[in-house]
N, C-alpha and C positions, 0 to 999 in steps of 0.2 A: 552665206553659202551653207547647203545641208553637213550632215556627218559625213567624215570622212568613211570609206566604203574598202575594205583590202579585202581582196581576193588571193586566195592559200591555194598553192600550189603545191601539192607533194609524192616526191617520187623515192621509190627506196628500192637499195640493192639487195639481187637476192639471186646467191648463185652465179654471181656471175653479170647479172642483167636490171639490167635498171627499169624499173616498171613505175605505172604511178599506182600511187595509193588512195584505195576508193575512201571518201567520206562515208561516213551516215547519212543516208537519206539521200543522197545521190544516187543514180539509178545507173548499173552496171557499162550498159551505154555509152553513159556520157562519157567515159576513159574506156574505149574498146580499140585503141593501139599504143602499140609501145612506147612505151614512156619518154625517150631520152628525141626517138622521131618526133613526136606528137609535142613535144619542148620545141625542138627545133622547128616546127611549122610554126607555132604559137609564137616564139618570138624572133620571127623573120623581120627584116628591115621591113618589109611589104605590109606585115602585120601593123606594127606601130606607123606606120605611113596612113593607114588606115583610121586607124586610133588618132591620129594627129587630124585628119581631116575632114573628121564626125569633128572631132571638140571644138577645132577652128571656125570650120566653116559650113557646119548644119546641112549637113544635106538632107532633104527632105522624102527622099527613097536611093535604092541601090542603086539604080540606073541612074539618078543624080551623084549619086556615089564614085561609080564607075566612069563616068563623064568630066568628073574633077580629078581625078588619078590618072585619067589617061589610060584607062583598062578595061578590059574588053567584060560587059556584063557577069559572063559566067563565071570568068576567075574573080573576081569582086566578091558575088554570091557565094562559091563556097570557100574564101578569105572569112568572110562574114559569117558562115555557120560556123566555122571552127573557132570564132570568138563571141558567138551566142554559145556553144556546147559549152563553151567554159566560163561562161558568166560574166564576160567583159563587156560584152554589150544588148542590149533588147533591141526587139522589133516591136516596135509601136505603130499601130495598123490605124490609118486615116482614110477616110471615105473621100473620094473627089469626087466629080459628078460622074465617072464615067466606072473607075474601078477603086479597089483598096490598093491602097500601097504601103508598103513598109518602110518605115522612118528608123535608120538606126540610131541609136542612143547609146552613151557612155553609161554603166552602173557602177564602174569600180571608178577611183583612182589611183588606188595603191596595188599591185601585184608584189604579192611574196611567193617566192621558192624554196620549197625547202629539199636537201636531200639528206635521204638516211643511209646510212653505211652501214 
């Protein structure tokens, strides 16, 4: 198995409110809502449900995706952006004979949190 891959997660209080904190080289975007919400979508049962059944059972696009979760394509899809925005998984685009589709993948396997006070 390759390296181990952690994905840092960091949000810091200020005033009162809990925001995250941008990296270097990440692009202002990627964290363009509040922190402490944008935690709690990221790590919903739903999410790791998600994350459990890419690594189990490969699905080979969202719509494969959505089909084994028992969920309706669209909330699949933006489940799925909000854990490509944060680097937990890619889309790796396969040609079929007919259209491209996108194959989610696992990148990380460690998520850390950090909070600053």
């Amino acid at each position: 198995m390759g390296s181990t891959k952690t994905r840092e997660v960091t949000i810091k209080e200020s005033k009162g409110v809990f925001s995250l904190l941008k990296k270097p080289g990440i692009s202002k975007k990627d964290f363009d809502f509040d922190g402490i919400l944008a935690l709690r979508q990221l790590l919903s049962n739903e999410k790791a449900r998600i994350l459990h059944v890419i690594k189990i059972q490969h699905p080979n696009s969202i719509y494969d995706l959505a089909k084994k979760l028992g969920r309706g394509f669209k909330s699949v899809s933006d489940d799925i952006k909000l854990l490509k925005r944060f680097g937990f998984i890619e889309l790796v685009e396969e040609k079929t004979q007919k259209r491209i589709r996108h194959v989610p993948k696992i990148v990380v396997d460690t998520i850390t949190i950090h909070v600053k006070v």
